[in-house]
C-alpha positions in Angstrom: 0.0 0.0 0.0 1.7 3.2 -0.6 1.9 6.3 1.0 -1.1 7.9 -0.7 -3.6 5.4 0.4 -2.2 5.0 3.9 -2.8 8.8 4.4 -6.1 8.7 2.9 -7.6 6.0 5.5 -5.7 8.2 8.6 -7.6 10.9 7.7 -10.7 8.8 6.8 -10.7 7.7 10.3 -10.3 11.1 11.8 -13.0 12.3 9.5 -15.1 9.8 10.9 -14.2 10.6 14.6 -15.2 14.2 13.5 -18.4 13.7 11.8 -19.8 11.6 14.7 -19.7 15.3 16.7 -21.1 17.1 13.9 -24.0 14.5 14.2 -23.6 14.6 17.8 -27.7 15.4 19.2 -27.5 18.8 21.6 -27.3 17.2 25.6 -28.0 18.5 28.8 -24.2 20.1 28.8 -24.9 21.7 25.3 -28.2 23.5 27.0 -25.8 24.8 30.3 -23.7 25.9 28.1 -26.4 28.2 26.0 -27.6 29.7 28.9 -23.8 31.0 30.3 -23.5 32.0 26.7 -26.8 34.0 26.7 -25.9 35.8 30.4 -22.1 36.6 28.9 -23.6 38.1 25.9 -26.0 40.2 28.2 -23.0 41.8 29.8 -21.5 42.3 26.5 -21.2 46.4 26.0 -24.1 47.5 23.4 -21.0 49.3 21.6 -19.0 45.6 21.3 -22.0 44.2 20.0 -22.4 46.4 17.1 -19.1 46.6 16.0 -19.3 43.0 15.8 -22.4 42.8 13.8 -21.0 45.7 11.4 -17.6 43.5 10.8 -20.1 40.9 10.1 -21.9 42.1 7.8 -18.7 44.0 6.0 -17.6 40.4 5.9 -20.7 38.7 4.2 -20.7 41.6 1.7 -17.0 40.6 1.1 -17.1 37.2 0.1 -20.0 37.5 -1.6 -18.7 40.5 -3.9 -15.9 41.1 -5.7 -13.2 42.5 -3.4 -8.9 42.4 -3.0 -9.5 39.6 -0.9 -9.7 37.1 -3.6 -6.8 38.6 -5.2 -4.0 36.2 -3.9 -0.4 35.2 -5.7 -1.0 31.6 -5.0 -0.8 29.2 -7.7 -3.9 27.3 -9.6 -4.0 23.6 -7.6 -5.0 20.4 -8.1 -3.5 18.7 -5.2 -4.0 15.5 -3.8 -5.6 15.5 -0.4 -1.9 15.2 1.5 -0.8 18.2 -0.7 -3.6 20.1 0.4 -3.5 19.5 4.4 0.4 20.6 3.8 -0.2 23.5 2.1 -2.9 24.6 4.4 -0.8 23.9 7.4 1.8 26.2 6.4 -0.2 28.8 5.6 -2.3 28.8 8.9 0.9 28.6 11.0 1.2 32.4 9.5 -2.2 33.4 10.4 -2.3 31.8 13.6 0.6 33.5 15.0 -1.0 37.1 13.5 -4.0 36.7 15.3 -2.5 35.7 19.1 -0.2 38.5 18.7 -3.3 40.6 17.6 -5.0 39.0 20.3 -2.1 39.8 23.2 -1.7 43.4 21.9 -5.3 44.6 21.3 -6.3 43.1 24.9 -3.4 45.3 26.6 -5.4 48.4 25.9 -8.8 49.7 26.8 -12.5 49.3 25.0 -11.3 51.2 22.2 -8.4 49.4 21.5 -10.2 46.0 22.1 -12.7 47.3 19.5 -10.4 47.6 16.7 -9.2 43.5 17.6 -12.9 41.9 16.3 -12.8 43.5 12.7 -9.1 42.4 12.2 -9.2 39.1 13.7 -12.6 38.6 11.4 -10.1 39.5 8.3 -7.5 37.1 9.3 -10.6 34.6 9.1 -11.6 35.6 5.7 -8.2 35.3 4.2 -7.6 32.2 5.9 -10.6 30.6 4.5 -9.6 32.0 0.8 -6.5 30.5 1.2 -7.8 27.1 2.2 -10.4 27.1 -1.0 -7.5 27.8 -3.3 -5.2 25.5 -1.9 -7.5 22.7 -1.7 -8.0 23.4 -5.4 -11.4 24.8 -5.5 -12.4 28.1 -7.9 -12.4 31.2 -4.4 -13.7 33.0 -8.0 -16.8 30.8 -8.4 -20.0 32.8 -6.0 -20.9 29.0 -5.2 -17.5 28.5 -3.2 -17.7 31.8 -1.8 -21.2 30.8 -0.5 -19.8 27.6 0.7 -17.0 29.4 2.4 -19.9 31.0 4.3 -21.4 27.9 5.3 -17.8 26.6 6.7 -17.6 29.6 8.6 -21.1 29.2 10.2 -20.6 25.6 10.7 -17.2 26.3 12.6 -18.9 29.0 14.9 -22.9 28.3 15.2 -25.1 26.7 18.0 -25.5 23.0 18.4 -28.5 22.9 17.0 -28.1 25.3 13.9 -24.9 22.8 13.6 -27.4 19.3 12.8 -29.0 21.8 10.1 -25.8 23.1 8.6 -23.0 19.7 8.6 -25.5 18.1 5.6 -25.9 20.5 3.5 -21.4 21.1 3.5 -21.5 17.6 3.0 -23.8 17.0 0.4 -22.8 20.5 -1.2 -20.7 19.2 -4.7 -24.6 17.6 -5.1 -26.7 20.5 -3.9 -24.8 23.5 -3.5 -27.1 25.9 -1.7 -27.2 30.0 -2.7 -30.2 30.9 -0.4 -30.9 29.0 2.1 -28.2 30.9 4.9 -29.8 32.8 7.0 -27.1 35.6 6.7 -29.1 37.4 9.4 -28.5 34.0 11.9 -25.2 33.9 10.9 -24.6 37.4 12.3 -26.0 36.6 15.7 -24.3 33.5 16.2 -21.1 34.4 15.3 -21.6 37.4 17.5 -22.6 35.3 20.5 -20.2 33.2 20.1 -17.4 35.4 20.2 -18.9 36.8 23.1 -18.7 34.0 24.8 -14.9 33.6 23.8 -13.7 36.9 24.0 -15.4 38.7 27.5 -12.2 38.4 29.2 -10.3 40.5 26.6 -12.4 43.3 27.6 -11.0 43.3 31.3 -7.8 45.1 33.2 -4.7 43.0 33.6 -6.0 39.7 31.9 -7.0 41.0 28.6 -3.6 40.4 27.2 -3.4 36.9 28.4 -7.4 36.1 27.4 -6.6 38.1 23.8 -4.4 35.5 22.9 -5.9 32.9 24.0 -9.6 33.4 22.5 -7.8 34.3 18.9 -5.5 31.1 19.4 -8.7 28.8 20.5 -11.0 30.5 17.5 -8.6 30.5 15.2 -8.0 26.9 15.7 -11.7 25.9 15.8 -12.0 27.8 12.2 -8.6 25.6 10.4 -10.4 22.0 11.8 -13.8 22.9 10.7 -12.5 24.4 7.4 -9.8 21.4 6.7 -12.2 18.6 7.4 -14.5 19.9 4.9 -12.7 20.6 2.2 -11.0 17.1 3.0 -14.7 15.3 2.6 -14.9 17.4 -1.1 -11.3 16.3 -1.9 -11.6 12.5 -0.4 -15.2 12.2 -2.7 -13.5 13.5 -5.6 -10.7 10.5 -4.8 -7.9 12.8 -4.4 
């Protein structure tokens, strides 16, 4: 057996291992954790909350539209599926690093300062997620992928049970690609809840710095699983 095929049944096995949570039902933990979620949000400063939900929608009007983000000097691919995990591994070793230092330097100053940290870390995202569509050898240039790109990110970032809605329709998408069914509004509020959730401690004195970092390393991380595990399920039903 060579090398190709032995790395196509590891990662079979670890997509398998990851689908299983997609497909996982919400439990009594999921519901405790919804309602901390909810009273963190509540806390949330009104001003935090709408700067996230104007980076979010910036960022939906981005991938949908034409914009300098697509504009990349990587190559046209057509890798196989151990090409692709490399490529994207090296490339999200660059972002990841940009977005703790982000994260450790915006979360040493005040509100203000914090502030700026949601846009850029949602930009890191964006690029990060162009990146991974190119290198996996998909078209970042075709509305469909960009759409799709839209549904990784939701997927990465979304409730439980929006997640059971979502994980068919990304895996089933070479099939039925979708172009209307997002609720871009939902999408918004998640996100925004989520990173509410992951990023309260930013806001206060003396830990921000530490809890900066370490939200932008944990979401940045969640983002690169979700994102390489579905392109992998495209590339691995293609037989790359």
């Amino acid at each position: 057996m060579n090398e190709d095929n032995l790395y196509f049944k590891s990662i079979s096995r670890e997509l398998a291992v990851w689908e299983a949570k997609m497909l996982k039902p919400p439990g009594a933990y999921s519901r405790i954790s919804k309602d901390a979620q909810s009273r963190f949000s509540s806390l949330m400063p009104k001003k935090v909350q709408r700067v996230i939900t104007l980076a979010m929608k910036s960022f939906i009007e981005t991938v949908l539209g034409a914009s300098s983000f697509f504009t990349s000097t990587l190559p046209a691919q057509n890798p196989t599926l151990a090409e692709g995990d490399f490529m994207v591994e090296k490339a999200y070793g660059n972002y990841h690093k940009t977005a703790i230092v982000q994260g450790v330097g915006f979360g040493m100053g005040g509100l203000l300062i914090n502030l700026a940290d949601l846009p850029a870390l949602l930009s890191i995202k964006v690029k990060f997620l162009v990146d991974c569509c190119k290198l996996y050898g998909f078209d970042v240039d075709n509305k469909s992928e960009r759409i799709y790109m839209l549904y990784v990110f939701q997927l990465a970032f979304c409730s439980e049970e929006r997640r059971l809605e979502l994980y068919p329709i990304i895996k089933n998408w070479d099939h039925a690609p979708h172009d209307a069914d997002l609720d871009w509004e939902k999408l918004q509020l998640e996100y925004r809840d989520y990173l509410d959730f992951a990023k309260m401690l930013q806001f206060l004195p003396v830990v921000g710095a530490f809890a900066g970092g370490a939200a932008n390393h944990s979401l940045m991380n969640k983002l690169k699983v979700t994102a390489m595990n579905c392109y992998r399920m495209r590339l691995m039903a293609k037989g790359a």
